[in-house]
N, C-alpha and C positions, 0 to 999 in steps of 0.2 A: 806257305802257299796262300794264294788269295782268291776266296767265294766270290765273286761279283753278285750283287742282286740277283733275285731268283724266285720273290715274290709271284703267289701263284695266280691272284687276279691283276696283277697288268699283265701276266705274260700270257693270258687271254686276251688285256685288253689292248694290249701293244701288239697283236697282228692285225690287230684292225686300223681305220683312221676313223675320222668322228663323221658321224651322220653326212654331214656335208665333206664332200671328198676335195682338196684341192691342193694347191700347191704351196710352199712357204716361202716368203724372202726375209731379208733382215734388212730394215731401213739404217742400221749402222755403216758409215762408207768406213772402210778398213784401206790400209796401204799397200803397196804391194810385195808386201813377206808374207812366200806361202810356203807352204810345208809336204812333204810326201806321208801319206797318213794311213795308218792298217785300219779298215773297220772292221771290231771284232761284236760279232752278236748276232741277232736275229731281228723281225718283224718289222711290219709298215713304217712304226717307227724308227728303226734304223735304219729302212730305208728314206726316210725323207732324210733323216740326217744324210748319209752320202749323200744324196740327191743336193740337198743346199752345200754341202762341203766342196762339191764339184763343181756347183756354179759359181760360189765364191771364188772360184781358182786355182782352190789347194786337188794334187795330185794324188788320187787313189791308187796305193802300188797293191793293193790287196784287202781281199771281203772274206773273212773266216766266218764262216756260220756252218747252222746246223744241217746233217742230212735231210733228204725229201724224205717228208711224212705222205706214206700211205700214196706214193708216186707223185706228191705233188711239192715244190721248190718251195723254200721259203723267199716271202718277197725281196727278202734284202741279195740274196744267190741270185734271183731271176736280174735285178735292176746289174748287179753287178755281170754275169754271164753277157747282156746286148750291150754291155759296154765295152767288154772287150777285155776288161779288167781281171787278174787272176784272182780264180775264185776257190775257194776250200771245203771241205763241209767235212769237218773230219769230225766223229762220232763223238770222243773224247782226248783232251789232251794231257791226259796222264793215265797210270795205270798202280794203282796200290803205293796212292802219293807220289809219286815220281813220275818226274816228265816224261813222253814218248818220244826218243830222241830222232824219230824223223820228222814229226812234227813240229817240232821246235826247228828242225833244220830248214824243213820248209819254208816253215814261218820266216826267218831270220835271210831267209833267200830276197824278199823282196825290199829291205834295207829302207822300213818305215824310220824318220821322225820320229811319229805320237803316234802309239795306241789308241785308236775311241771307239770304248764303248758305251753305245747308247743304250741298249736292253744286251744281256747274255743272262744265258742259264745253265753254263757252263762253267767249270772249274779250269781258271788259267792259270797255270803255273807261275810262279814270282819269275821264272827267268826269261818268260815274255817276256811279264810284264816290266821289267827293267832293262831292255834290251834299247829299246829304243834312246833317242838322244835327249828326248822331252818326257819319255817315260807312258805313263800313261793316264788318261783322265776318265770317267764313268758318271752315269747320270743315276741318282739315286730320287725316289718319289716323298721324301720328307724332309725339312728343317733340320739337318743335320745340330747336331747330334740326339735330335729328338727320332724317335721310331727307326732305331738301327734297326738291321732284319728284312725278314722276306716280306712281310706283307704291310708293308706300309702306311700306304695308303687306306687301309684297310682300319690300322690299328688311328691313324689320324681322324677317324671318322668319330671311331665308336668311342673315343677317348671324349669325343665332341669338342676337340679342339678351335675357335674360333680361325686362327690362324692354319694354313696350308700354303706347301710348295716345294718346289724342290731344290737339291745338291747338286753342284758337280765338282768333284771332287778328285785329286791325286790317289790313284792306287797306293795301298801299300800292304802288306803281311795280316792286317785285321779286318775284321769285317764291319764297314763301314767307316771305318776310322781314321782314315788319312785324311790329309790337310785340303781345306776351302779351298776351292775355285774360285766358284762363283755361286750365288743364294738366289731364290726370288721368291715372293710369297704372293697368297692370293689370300680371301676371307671363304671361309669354311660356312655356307649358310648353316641354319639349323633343320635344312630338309635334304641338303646337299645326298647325292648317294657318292658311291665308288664311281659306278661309269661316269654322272654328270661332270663328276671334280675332273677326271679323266680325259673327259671331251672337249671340256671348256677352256680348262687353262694348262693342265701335266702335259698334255701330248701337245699343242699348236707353238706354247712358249719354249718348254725342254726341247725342241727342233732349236728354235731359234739362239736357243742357248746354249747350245752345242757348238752352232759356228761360231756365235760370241767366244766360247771361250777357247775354242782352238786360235782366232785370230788376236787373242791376248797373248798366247803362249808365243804363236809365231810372231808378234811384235816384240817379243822380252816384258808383257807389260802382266803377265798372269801373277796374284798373289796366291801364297800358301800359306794360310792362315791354319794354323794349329786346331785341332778342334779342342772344347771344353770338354769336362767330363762333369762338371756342374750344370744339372736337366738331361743328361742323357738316360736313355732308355733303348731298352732294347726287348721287342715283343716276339713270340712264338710262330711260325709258318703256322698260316691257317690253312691246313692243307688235309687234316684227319676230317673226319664226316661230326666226328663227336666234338671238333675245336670251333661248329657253327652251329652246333644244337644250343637253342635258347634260353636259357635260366630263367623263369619267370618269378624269381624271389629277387626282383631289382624294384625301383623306382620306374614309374613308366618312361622317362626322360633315358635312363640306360638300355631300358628293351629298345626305345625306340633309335637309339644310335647306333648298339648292336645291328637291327637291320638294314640302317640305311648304310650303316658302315660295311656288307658284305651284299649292298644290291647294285650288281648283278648278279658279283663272281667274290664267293663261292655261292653265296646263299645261304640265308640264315633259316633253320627250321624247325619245326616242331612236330604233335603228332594232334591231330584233331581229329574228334571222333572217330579213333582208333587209326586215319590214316596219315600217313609221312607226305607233310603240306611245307614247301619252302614259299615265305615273304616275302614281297616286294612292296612299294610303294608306301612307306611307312610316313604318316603325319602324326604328331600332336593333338588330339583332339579336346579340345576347351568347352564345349556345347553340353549341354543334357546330356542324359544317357538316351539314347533313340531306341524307338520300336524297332523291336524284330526277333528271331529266331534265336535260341541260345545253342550254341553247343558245345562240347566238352573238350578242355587243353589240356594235354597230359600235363602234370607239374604245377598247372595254375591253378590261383586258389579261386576263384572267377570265372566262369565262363563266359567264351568269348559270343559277342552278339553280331548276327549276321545282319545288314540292313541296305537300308537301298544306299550308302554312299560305299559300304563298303564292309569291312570287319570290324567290331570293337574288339581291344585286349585292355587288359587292365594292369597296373603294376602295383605293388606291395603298400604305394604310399596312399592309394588309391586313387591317383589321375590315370588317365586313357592317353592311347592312342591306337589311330583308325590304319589297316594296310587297305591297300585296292586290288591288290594282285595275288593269287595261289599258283604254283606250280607243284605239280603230284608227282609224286617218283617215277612214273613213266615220261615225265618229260612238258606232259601237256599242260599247257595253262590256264587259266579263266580269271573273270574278274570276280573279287572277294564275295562282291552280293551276292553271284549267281551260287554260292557253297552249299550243296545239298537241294539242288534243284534238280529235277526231272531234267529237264528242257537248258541244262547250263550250256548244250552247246548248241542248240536251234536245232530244228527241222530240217532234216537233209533238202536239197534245192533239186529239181529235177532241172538240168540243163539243156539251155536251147541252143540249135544248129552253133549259132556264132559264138557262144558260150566252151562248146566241146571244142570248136577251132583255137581256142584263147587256151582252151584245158592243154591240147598238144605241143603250144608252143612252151607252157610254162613245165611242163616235162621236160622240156628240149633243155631248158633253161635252168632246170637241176640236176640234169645231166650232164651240161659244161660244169657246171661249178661243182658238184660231188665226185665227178670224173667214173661215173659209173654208167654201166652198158645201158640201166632198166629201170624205170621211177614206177612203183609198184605205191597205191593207196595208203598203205600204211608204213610207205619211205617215210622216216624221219629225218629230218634235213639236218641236225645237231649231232643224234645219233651215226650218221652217214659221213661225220666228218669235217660236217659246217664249222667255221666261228665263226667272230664277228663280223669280220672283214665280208664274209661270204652273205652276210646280212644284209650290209651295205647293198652289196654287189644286186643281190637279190631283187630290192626294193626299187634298183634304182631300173632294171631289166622290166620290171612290172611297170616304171611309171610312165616307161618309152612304148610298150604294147598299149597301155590304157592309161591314156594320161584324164582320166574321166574319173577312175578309180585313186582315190586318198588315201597310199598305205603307209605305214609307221615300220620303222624298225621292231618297236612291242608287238604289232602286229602278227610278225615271223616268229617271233618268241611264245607269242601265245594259241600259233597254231604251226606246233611243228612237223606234223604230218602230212605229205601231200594233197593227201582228201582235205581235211581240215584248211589247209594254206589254200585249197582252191575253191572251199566253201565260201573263206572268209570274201576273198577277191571279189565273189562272184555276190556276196550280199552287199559288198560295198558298191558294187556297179549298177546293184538296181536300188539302190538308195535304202538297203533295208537293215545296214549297220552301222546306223549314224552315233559320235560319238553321247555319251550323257549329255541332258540339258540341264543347262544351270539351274538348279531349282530354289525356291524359295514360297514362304506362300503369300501369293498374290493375291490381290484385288481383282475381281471379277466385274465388269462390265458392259454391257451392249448401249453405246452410245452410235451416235455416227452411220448407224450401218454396220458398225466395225464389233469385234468382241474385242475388249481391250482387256490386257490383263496387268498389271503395274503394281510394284511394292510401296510397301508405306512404311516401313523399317529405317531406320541408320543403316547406313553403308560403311561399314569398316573391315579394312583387311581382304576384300572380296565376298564379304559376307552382308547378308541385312539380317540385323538385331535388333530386340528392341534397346530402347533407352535404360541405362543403368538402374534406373526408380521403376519402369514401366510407364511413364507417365505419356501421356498421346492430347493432342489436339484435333481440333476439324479443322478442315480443308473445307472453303464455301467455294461454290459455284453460283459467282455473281449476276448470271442470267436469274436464277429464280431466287436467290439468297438461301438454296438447299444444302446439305451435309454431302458434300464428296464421300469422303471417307475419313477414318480416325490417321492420323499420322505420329508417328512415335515425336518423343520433343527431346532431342537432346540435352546433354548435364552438363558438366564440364567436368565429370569425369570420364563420360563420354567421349571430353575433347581430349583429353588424356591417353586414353587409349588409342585413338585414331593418330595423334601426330606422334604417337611412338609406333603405332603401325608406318606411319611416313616416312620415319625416320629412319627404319628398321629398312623397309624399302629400298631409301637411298642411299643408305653406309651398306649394308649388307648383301641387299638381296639382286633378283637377275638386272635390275634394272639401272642401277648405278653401272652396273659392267657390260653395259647390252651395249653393241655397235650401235652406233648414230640413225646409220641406215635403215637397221631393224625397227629402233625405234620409230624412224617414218611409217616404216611396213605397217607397224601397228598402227601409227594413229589412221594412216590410210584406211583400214580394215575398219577402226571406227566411223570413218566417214562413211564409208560404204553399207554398214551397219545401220547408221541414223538413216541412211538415202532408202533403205528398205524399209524399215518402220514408220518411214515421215507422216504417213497419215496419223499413226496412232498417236506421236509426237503432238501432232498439231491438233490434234483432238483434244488431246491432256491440255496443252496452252490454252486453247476456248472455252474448256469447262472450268480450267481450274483459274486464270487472268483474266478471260473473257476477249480475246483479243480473236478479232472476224478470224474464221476458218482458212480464207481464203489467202489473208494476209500473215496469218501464222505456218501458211505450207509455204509458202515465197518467202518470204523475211524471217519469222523467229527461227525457222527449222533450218527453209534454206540457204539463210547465209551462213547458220551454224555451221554447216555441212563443208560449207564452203571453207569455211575460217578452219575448219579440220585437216580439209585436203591443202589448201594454202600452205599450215606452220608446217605439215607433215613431208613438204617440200622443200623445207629450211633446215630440219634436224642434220642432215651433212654439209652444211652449206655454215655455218656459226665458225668463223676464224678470226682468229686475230692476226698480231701485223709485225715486222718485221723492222726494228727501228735502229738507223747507224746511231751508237754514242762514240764519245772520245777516247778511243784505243788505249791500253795501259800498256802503251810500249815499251818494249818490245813484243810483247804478247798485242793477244788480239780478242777483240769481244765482238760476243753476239747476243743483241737482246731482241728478243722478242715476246707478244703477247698472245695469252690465252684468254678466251669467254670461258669462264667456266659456271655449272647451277650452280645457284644460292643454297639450295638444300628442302627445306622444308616449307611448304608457302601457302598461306591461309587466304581463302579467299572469300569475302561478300559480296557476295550477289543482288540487285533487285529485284522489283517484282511486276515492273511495265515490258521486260522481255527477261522472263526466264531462262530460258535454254540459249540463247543470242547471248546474253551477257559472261553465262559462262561459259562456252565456247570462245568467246571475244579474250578473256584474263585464260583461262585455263591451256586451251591449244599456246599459246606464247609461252605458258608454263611449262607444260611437257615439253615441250622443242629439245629444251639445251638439258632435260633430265632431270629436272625438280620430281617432286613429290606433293601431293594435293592433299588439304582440308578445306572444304567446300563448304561452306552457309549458305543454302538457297533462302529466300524471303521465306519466311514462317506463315506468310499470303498465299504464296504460288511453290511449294518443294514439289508439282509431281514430276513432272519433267527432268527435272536432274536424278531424282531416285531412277525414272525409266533410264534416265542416260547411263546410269553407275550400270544397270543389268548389262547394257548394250555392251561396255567395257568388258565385262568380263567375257561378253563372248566373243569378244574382239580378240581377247590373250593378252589383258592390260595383267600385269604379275599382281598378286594380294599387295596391301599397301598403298602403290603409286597413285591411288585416286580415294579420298574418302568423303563421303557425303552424309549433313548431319542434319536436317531441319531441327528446325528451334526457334527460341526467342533470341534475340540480337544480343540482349542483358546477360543471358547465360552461356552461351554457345559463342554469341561472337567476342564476348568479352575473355571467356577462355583463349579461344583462339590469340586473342589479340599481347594477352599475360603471357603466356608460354615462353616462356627462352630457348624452347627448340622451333620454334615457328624464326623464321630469320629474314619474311618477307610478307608482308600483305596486300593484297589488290584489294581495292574497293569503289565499287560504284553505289551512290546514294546523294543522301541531304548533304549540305554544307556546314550545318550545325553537327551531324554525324562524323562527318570529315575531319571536324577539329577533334573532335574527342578521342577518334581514331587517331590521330596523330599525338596526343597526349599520352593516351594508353603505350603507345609504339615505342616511344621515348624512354618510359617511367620503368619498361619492363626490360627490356636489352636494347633500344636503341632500334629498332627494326626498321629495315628499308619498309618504305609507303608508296604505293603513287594511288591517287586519288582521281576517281572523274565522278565532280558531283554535280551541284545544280547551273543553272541556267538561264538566262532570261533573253534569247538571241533574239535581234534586230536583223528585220528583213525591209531592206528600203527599195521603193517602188517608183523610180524613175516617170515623169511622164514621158518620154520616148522609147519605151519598153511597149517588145510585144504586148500588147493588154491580155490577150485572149492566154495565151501561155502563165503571165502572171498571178493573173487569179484561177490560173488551174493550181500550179506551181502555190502559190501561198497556200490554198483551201489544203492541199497535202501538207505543206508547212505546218501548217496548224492542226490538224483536224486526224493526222495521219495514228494509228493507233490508238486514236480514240483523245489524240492528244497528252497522252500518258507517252510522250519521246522527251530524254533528254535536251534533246537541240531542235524540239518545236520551236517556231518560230515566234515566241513569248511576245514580240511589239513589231508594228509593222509599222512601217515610215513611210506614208505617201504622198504624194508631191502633188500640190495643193489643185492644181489645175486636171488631175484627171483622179482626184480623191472622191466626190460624190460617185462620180462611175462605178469607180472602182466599189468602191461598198455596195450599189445595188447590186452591181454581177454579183460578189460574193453571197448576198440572201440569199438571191434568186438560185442560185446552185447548192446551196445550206437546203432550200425543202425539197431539192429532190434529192437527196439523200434516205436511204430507206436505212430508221432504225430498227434495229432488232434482234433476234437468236443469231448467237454469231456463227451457229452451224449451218443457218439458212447460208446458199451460195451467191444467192441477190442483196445480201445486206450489204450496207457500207459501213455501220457504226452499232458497236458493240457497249456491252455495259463497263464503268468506271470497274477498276479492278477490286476493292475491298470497300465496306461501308467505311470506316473512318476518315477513305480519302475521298467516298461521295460527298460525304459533311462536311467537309472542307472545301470540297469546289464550290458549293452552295454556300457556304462563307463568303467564299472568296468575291464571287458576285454580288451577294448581300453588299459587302462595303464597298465596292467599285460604285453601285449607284448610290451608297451614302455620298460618296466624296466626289458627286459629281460627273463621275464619267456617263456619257448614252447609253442605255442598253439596247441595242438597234434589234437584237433577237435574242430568243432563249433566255438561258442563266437561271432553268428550273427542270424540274423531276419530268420525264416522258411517263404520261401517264398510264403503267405498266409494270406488272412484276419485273423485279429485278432493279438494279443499279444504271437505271437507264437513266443519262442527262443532254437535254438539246443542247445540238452548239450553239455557242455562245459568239458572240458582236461584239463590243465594247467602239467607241468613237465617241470625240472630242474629250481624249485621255490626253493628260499632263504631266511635264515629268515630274512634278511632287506628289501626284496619288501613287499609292500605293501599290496599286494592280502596275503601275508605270515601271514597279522596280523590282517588283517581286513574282517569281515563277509562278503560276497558276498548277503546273504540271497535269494539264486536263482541258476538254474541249474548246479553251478562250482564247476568241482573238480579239486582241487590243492592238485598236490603230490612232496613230496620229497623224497628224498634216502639216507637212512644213514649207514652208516657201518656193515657188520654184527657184532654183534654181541656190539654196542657200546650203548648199552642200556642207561647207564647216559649221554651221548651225546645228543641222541632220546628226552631226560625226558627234557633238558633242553629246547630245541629249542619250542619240545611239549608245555610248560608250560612257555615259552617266548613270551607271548601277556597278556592285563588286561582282559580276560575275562576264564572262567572258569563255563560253562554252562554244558555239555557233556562230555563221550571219550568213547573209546571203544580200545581193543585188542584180536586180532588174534594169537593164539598159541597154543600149543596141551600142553605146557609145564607148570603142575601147577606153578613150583612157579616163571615162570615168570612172569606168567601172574598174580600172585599177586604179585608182587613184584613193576610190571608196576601198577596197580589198586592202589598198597597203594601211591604211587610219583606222579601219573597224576593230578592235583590239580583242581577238578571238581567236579559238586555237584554228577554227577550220572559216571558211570561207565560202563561199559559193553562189556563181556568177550565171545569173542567167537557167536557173536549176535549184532545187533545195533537196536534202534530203538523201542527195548522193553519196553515202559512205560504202568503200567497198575495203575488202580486206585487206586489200595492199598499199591504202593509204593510213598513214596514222592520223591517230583522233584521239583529241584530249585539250584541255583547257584555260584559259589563263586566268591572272585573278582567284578570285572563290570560287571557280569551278575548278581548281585542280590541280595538280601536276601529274606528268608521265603523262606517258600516250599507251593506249593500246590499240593493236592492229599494227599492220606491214612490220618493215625490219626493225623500225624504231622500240615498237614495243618490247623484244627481246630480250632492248638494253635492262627493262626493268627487272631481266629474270634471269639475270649474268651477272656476273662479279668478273672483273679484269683484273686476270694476276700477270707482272712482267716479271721476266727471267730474264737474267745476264748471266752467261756462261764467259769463263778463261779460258784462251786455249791458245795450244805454241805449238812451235813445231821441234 
């Protein structure tokens, strides 16, 4: 006789469908051999199998499943009944081993093909199951022939198997032991539970894999592959009360697989001060031991500590790990912190008028689904008959009444009494059951108006820590040269940890296997995220860069935002191409390409737009599903540490994003050594650039693209708007304090309207208001960090050694802080120095060239190694392309400076660079193209 599967938590979790209810297809095209097919079993899941077996084509002669529980159908009887389909529900099909010979007659009445079962938990007789002409096949929840047995899934967990998936397999006389179908696997995180593995991949694929493998059988093409019996196993039904009580003489890495391996169903339990408490939400806990409440576990040699994230347990090696959830033997739930509190389930709500109208409806509303006359306060909805499926059903009844109210499936699980279900409903609806805030401890502030509150920690994993050593730097705020705050300084074992949390990430965890779409969803959620904090954002950029207020909520923040909601519109959008090669006839090929991530990817940041720059490499990053390690300037890290908070409460998974401040030498050089890092983005110096590309080489070769320095030429036509021109350059120049990559480093103007030009430009230079870049009337903010004030004042020092004018400025404003006037330069030449080299700060240097000696202009223009920007002034089209095609620059710009938006790419030629970041271009840098050629006949 042959047991089919009968494991007791999917036959819980297989009446249900996953959170999100929908429908299934299979993008495989099959031909047209179908088959007439019995489905023998029960639940959601077997009915989506009919359901897609139908649609494929193949012929349902017959649906055997189980009788109505408690008057109500199973779904796979209900789907089968409105189709018209004969349907069975015979209690049992044998009787003291031996077949029930009308049942068997029945059965044999409708003259199936193929047997399939999806889910049974029933004893089929061997002369079904051999009755048919293809015999029969069954879906089992393990890597055959690993975890034979009822509960599978269950024992895959707690084994902490990396690997998960499931069988489908040829019935035969054992249990579990006939010959392969078909296999498929998934990765087993390390926090995976039962339901999750269940919802994610067992139930939406095993659908699919069912008409897979029927449309093998009915083409002749199904294999029957033998099983091994080298690594087979075979585990116990976890189905006694004592086969889930906890052992706390394990290692905590086993307690904590035991519970993830039995959450939801059955439940793993214990007894805590004195009462019968079953686990849920079981993590790893790596941190300190945390303050709080001790109380007593029977068995364990430890007591557990109650705290605000949750419960500590301990295990025998003496590592932790934290649950977040209790269920009490009556049913009811709470979260772990609240354990021996007064107040664990809040203050009763007295209800207002439209609150008690919402109360009747959702009566109405567990009285369809419990099928009972009377919902009484202390109905409980599990007890009453609920499972999962009725969960679903539940949540989604509640979100069409109040779509205002945000409720979860855990939601119903942890108040499963009416009162309690209508409590929660009704705290969610007046905002007074909001989920935990991500905590950490922050930095406290009242700047701005604003009370700011920002971390100063490393960001790894979703957590801020400090640095491996503890060691911490200042942050200045270049307005008075005062102390920010201390900031942790990353190690490079730091970096360590982080690109194996990256790593960890993107092999392993939700985010490598998260739909495209979702992935937008989130970065979307991020943008929206930064759109709501922008002030505090832009407040962090002008205390900690010094960059105007006004110009850091428009530009550093707002294009951030912007470059967010942009890539976050690309994540589904990333395809590759479909390419005819030369046939291997008589067969036939098909090749085509994938973008796929790179994997792991390191990124350097500046420090003239913090948050801009990495939004600019990082949203290109996440798009196609990389994983981040982030160096902000060890000048300006607050803003990205605020941004890493933002993430998490975005629902970026632990990992996908890590953020390290530090020094370049240790942090970035880590990053750069790494052989699991397998991409780096870098904006910075040109001297930086080489060295980064040395490093990238020496250590595994790593893809680079590079946007480094600058010296863009801006040529000024004499039949150019004047008035526009020198509005346009003084931004070219002057714009963020002149700390912009593609300032416009030398201006070229045309000899007959060059005096003009330079007086407009003074005369608009003093009315310029320097000052606090919190004022909202300032134009001009202080130089970002002393070393690189020193250097501007350098920089001008030798311009009027070697001769250049200094028309204005080129000294200190005399006032606390990094304040420097703008700066003039004129009758500059191209063998000084200022002529070839970046300033990266307030100066402009202008020349004068003939009119009308345009290859003259072009040569001089494009007579330095860098080639980041340009721009041209002229009313005259084809000068001004004439100038656009000869200016040897990445980006251009005609009549305008300054115009980068996020959907054009930008990046360099020469020593300023390669790759681009921004629009589709950027992408390329964060994609690997793999092409596939498939054979195929007929």
């Amino acid at each position: 006789m042959f047991f089919p599967i009968a494991f007791v938590a999917a036959r819980q979790l297989a009446r249900t469908r996953p959170l999100f209810v929908r429908g299934f297809s299979t993008s495989q095209v099959y031909d047209a051999n179908k088959m007439k097919i019995a489905v023998i079993g029960q639940s959601q899941f077997g009915t989506e199998v009919y359901n897609l077996l139908k649609k494929e084509g193949h012929e349902i002669v017959g649906v055997f499943t189980i009788p109505d529980l408690q008057g109500k159908p199973d779904p796979l009887a209900v789907a089968g009944e409105k189709d018209g389909v004969p349907t069975f529900k015979f209690p049992r099909w044998r009787v003291k081993g031996q077949s029930i010979p009308e049942v068997v007659k029945q059965y044999q009445a409708v003259g199936a093909d193929l047997n399939v079962l999806p889910f049974c938990s029933q004893f089929i007789p061997m002369d079904v199951i051999n009755t048919p002409q293809h015999g029969s096949i069954i879906y089992h929840p393990s890597i055959l022939p690993r975890h034979r047995g009822a509960s599978a899934i269950n024992w895959t967990l707690i084994h902490g198997d990396k690997k998960a998936g499931f069988t489908i397999f040829w019935a035969d006389d054992g249990l579990d032991t006939g010959p392969i179908l078909l296999q498929k696997e998934c990765y087993a995180g390390p926090n995976e539970t039962l339901d999750g593995l269940y919802n994610k991949f067992l139930y939406p694929e095993g659908i699919k894999a069912m008409a897979e493998a029927v449309q093998l059988i009915a083409d002749g093409k199904a294999p029957r592959i033998p099983q091994s019996e080298d690594g087979a196993t075979y585990e116990p039904m976890l189905k006694k009360k004592e086969s889930v009580q906890i052992n706390w003489d394990q290692p905590a890495e086993a307690l904590h697989n035991f519970i993830r391996g039995n959450d939801k169903l059955p439940g793993a339990w214990t007894t805590i001060n004195g009462e019968q408490v079953t686990l849920f939400g079981s993590k790893m806990f790596k941190k300190e031991v945390p303050e709080g409440a001790e109380v007593e576990v029977a068995g364990a040699s430890k007591p557990a500590i109650v705290h605000k994230g949750g419960m500590i347990f301990s295990g025998n090696d003496g590592k932790m790990l934290n649950v977040k959830n209790l269920q009490f033997a009556d049913g009811s739930m709470i979260p772990a912190k609240m354990f021996g509190k007064a107040d664990a389930g809040g203050a009763t709500l007295e209800l207002t008028a439209e609150e008690k109208d919402l109360e009747g409806q959702l009566k109405d509303v567990w009285k369809g689904i419990l099928s009972i006359a009377e919902i009484q306060g202390e109905t409980d909805f599990f007890k009453a008959g609920a499972g999962s499926m009725d969960v679903v059903r539940l949540v989604e009844e509640v979100l069409q009444r109040c779509s205002d109210v945000n409720i979860q499936n855990e939601d119903v699980y942890m108040n499963t009494t009416f009162d309690d279900f209508m409590q929660m409903v009704v705290r969610k609806g007046r905002g007074l059951d909001e989920p935990d805030e991500f905590e950490y401890d922050a930095i406290e502030m009242h700047v701005n108006n604003l009370k700011l509150e920002f971390p100063n920690q490393l960001f790894i994993n979703n957590e801020f820590v400090d640095a491996s050593n503890g060691a911490t730097f200042d942050t200045i705020n270049p307005t008075d040269e005062s102390v920010i705050c201390k900031v942790s300084k990353g190690t490079k074992e730091d970096v360590n940890t982080a690109v194996k949390a990256a790593k960890e990430a993107f092999e392993e965890g939700p985010w490598g296997k998260m739909n495209p779409r979702d992935r937008g969803k989130l970065m979307y959620r991020l943008a929206d995220l930064m759109d709501e904090h922008k002030e505090e954002l832009a407040t962090l950029e002008a205390i900690d860069s010094g960059a105007v207020y006004t110009l850091a909520l428009k530009t550093h923040v707002g294009m951030s935002i912007d470059t967010f909601r942009y890539y976050a519109g690309w994540c589904d959008k990333i395809m590759g191409t479909t390419i005819p090669i030369n046939q291997a006839r008589p067969n036939h090929n098909l090749t085509y390409t994938k973008r796929e991530p790179v994997g792991v990817v390191g990124l350097i940041v500046p420090w003239n737009y913090p948050l801009m720059m990495l939004a600019w490499k990082m949203g290109a990053a996440l798009t196609p599903g990389n994983t981040i390690v982030l160096k902000p300037a060890q000048v300006t890290p607050l803003t990205a540490l605020k941004f890493a908070e933002l993430a998490v409460k975005a629902g970026f998974p632990p990992g996908v994003i890590n953020i390290l401040p530090g020094a370049g030498s240790q942090v970035g050089q880590a990053i750069l050594d790494h052989h699991d890092v397998r991409k780096v983005g870098f904006t910075g110096s040109t001297p930086v650039g080489k060295d980064i590309m040395r490093s990238c080489a020496v250590s595994n070769l790593k893809r680079v693209s590079l946007e480094l320095g600058g010296k863009s030429p801006l040529v000024i036509f004499s039949d150019c708007d004047l008035d526009r021109a020198v509005r346009q350059s003084l931004s070219g120049c002057f714009f963020n304090k002149g700390e912009n990559c593609i300032a416009s480093g030398r201006l070229f103007v045309e000899e007959s309207i060059h005096d003009e030009f330079v007086t407009r430009v003074v005369e608009e230079i003093k009315k310029m208001k320097i000052g606090d870049p919190l004022d909202r009337s300032v134009d001009h903010g202080p130089q970002n960090h002393l070393a690189h004030f020193n250097s501007l004042l350098e920089y001008c020092k030798v311009g009027v050694e070697q001769g250049a004018k200094l028309v204005y400025g080129g000294d200190r404003v005399d006032r606390p802080g990094l304040f420097m006037h703008p700066t003039v330069f004129t009758e500059v030449t191209d063998d000084m120095w200022i002529a070839k080299e970046e300033s990266f700060g307030p100066v402009m240097i202008i020349s004068k060239f003939k009119d009308g000696d345009i290859d003259g202009m072009l040569k001089s223009a494009n007579g330095t190694e860098f080639g980041l920007a340009s721009g041209v002034f002229t009313k005259d089209i084809n000068k001004a392309l004439y100038v656009a095609d000869n200016l040897q620059a990445g980006t251009v710009f005609v009549n305008t400076y300054n115009k980068t938006d996020v959907a054009a790419p930008f990046g360099g030629f020469k020593q300023s660079g390669f790759g681009k970041d921004l629009g589709q271009e950027a992408l390329h840098e964060y994609t690997r193209t793999k092409a596939v050629t498939v054979e195929y006949w007929l």
